[in-house]
N, C-alpha and C positions, 0 to 999 in steps of 0.2 A: 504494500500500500504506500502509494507516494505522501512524501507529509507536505503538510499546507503552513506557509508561513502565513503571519498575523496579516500582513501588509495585503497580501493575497487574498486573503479570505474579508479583509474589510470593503478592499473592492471590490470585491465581487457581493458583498452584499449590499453598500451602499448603490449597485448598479440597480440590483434588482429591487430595492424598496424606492430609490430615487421618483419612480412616477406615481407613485402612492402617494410620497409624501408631498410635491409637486399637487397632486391631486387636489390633498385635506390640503394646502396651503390655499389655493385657488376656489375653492370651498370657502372656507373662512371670508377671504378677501370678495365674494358674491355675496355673502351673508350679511357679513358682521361689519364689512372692511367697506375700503374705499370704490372697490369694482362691484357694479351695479350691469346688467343688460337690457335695463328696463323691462323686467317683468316681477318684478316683488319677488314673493317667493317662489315661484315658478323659475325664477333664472338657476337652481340647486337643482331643478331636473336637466339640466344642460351637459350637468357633469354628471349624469349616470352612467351613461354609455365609457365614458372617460374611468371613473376609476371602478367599473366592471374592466377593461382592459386593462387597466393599470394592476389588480390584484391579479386577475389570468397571469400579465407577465412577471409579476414576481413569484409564483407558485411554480408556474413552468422553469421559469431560469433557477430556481431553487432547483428543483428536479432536474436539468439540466446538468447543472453542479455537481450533483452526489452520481451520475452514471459519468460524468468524467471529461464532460465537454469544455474547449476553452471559453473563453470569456465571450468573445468575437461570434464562436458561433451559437454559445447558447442564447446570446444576447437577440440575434438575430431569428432564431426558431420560436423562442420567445413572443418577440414581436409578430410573429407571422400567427400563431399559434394566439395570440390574444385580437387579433383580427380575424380571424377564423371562427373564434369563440364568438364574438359580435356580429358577425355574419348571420350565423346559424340564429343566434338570438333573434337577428332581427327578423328573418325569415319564420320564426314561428312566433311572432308576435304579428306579422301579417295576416300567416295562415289563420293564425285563432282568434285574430280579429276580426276577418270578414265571415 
């Protein structure tokens, strides 16, 4: 088993929670804060779709990590993989809407 230095494993996890947190920042700042889209509280369903992808890719590039992928690519399966998820989302939110 290859060992993991500290420096390693903080980047790799601040990659993977960075759009989370991004996320709940941009969150706050629609709420509470200075960013406003004009729509009261309607503007916090804006970022649904956003940190539904933002947790996909931190679970997946978690998972990523422990089967042994670099950075670069788990980064990017990730990303693909949390667009994929929102995809499907939205396709049956269509189907079971009409």
């Amino acid at each position: 088993m290859p060992s993991i230095d500290s420096s390693s494993a903080r980047r790799r996890l601040a990659v993977a929670f960075l759009p989370l947190g991004l996320c709940l920042l941009l969150g706050w700042a629609v709420t509470l804060g200075p960013f406003g889209l004009g729509g009261g509280e309607k503007d916090i369903l804006i970022l649904l779709p956003l940190a539904l992808w933002s947790l996909v890719f931190a679970i997946s590039s978690l998972a990523m990590w422990v089967v042994g992928a670099t950075l670069a690519k788990s980064s990017r399966v990730s990303a693909l993989i949390g667009v994929g998820v929102l995809g499907v989302t939205l396709v049956t939110l269509v189907v079971k809407g009409a």
